[in-house]
C-alpha positions in Angstrom: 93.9 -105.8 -37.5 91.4 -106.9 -35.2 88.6 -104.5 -34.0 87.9 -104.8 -30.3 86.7 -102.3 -28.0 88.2 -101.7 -25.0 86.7 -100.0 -21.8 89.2 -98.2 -19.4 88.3 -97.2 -15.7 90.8 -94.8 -14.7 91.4 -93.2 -10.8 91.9 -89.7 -11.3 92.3 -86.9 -8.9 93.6 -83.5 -8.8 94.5 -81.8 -5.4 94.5 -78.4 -6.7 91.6 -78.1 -8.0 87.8 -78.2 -5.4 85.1 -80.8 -6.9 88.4 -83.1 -8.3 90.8 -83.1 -4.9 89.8 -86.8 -4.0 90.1 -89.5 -6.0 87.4 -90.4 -8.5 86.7 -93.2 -11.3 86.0 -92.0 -14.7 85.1 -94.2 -17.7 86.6 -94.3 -21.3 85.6 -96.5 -24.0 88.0 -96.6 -27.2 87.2 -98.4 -30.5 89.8 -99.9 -32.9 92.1 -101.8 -30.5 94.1 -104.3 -31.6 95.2 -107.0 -29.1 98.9 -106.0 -29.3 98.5 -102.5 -28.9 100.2 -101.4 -25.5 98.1 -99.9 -22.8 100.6 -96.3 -22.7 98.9 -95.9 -26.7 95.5 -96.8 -25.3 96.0 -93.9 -22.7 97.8 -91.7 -25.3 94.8 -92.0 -27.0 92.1 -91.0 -24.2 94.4 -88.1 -23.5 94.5 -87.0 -27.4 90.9 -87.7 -28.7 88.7 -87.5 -25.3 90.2 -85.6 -22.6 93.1 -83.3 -22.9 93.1 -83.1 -18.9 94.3 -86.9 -18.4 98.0 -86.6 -17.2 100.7 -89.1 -16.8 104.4 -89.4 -16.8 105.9 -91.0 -19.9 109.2 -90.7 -22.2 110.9 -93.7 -23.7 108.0 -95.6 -24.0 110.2 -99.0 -24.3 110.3 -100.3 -20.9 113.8 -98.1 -20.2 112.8 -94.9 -18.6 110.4 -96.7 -16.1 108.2 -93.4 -15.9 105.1 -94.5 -16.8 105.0 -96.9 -14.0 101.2 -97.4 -12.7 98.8 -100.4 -11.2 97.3 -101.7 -14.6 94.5 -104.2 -13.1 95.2 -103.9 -9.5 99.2 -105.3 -10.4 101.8 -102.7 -10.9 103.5 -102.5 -14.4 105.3 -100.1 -16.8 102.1 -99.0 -19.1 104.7 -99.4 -22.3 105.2 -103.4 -21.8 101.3 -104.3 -21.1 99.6 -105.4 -24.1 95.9 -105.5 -24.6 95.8 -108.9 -25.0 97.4 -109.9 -21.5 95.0 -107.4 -19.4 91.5 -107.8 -21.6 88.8 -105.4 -22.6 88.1 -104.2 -19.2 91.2 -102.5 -18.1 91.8 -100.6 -14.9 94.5 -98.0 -14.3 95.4 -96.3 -11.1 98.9 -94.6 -9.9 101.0 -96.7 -7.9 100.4 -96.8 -4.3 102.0 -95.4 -1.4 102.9 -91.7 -3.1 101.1 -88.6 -2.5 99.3 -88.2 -5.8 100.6 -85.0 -8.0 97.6 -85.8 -10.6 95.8 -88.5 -12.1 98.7 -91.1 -12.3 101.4 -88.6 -11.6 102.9 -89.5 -8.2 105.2 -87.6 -6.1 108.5 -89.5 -6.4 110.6 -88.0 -3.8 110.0 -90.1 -1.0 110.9 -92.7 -3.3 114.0 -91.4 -4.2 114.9 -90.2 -0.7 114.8 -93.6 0.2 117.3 -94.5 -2.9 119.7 -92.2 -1.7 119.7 -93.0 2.1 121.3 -96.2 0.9 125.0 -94.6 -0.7 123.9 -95.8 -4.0 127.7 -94.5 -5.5 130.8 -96.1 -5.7 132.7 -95.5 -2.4 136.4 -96.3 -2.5 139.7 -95.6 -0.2 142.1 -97.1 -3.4 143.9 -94.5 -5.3 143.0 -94.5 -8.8 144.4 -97.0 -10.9 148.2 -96.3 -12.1 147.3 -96.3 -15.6 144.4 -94.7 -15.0 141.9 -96.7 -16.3 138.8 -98.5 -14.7 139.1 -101.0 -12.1 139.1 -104.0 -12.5 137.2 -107.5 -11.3 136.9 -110.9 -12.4 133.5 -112.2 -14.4 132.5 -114.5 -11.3 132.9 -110.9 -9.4 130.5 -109.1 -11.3 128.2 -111.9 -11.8 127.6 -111.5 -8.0 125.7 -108.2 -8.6 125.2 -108.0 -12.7 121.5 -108.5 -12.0 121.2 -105.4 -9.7 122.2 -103.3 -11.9 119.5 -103.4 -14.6 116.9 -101.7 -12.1 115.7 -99.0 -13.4 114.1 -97.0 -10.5 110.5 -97.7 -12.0 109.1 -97.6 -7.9 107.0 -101.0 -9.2 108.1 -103.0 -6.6 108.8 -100.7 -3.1 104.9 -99.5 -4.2 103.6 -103.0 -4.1 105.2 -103.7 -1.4 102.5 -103.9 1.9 105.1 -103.4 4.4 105.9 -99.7 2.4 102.3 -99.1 2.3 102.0 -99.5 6.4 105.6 -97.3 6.8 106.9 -94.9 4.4 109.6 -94.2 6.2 110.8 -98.2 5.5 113.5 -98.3 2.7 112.1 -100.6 0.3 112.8 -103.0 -2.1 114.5 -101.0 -4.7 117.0 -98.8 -2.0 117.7 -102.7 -0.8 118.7 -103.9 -4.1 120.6 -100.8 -4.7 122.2 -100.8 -1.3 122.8 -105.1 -2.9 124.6 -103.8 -5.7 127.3 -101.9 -4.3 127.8 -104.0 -1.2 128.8 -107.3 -3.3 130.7 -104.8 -5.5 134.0 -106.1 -4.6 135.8 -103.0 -5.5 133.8 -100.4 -3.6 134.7 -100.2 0.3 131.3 -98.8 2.1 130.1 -102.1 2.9 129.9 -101.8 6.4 128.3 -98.1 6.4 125.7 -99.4 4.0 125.0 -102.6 6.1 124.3 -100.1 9.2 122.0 -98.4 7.2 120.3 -101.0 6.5 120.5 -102.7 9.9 118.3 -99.1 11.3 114.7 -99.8 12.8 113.4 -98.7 8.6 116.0 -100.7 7.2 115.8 -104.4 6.8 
């Protein structure tokens, strides 16, 4: 186990609180790092053995939940799929852009999700339900049309790095687009046209 130390600059800020309401760097140095650790243990570890006040969202901690998104290095990235090794001994963390802060690297994810939901992200169908009432059906070529959509997992990595966000926060995205993707090349869902007008709107595409 190699030995390296690893200096963190972190952007913190805490609206609540007067002194801490705009954002501020603060330093960390941790000891003991070994090149594969992940930079979500590196920030576990500020928050358990320095400062108890450091807050960020995490859960899974395997690159599922996409809750620990956050802009590792100025590039954003799920904290739980960064290694040491691939971001060096200097690392800066900051939350992802284009969010009203909550804390620290706790954004406000509404506006995200506002967005996500603008788009009809369900299946929308005028078929009755299948006489033997079991799922619909398509062909493998079908699905293979939209397959990839559907491992997104809401993270906000990309609409947040996304300049054209940053300028307009009332523009949709890149995530509500590939949502709003995955159900129009859905060959068994009918809101195609309802989605595309959505999308066709002055915050759309």
């Amino acid at each position: 186990m190699s030995d390296l130390t690893v200096k963190f600059k972190i952007r913190r800020q805490n609206p609540e609180v007067p002194g801490k309401d705009k954002p501020y760097w603060q330093e960390f140095t941790l000891t003991g790092v070994d090149p594969t650790d992940r930079v979500l243990e590196m920030l576990h570890r500020i928050k358990w053995e320095q400062d108890g006040t450091l807050s960020l969202r995490r859960s899974c901690a395997h690159g599922v939940c996409g809750s620990d998104a956050m802009r590792i290095n100025g590039v954003n990235a799920l904290a739980c799929k960064v290694l040491v090794q691939d971001v060096g001994n200097e690392i800066m963390v900051e939350p992802i852009l284009g969010l009203p802060v909550i804390k620290d690297l706790i954004v406000d994810m509404e506006p995200f999700f506002e967005h996500y939901r603008s788009v009809l992200p369900y299946f929308i169908t005028n078929d009755p339900k299948p006489a033997d009432g079991r799922e619909r059906l398509q062909t493998q070529d079908d699905k293979d049309k939209f397959d990839d959509t559907t491992k997104c997992i809401l993270c906000a990595c990309c609409t947040t790095s996304c300049p054209s966000y940053w300028a307009n926060g009332k523009y949709v995205g890149p995530a509500a687009i590939v949502q709003a993707h995955r159900f129009i090349f859905d060959t068994r869902d009918h809101g195609t046209q309802e989605r595309l007008n959505i999308l066709a709107e002055e915050n759309g595409v």
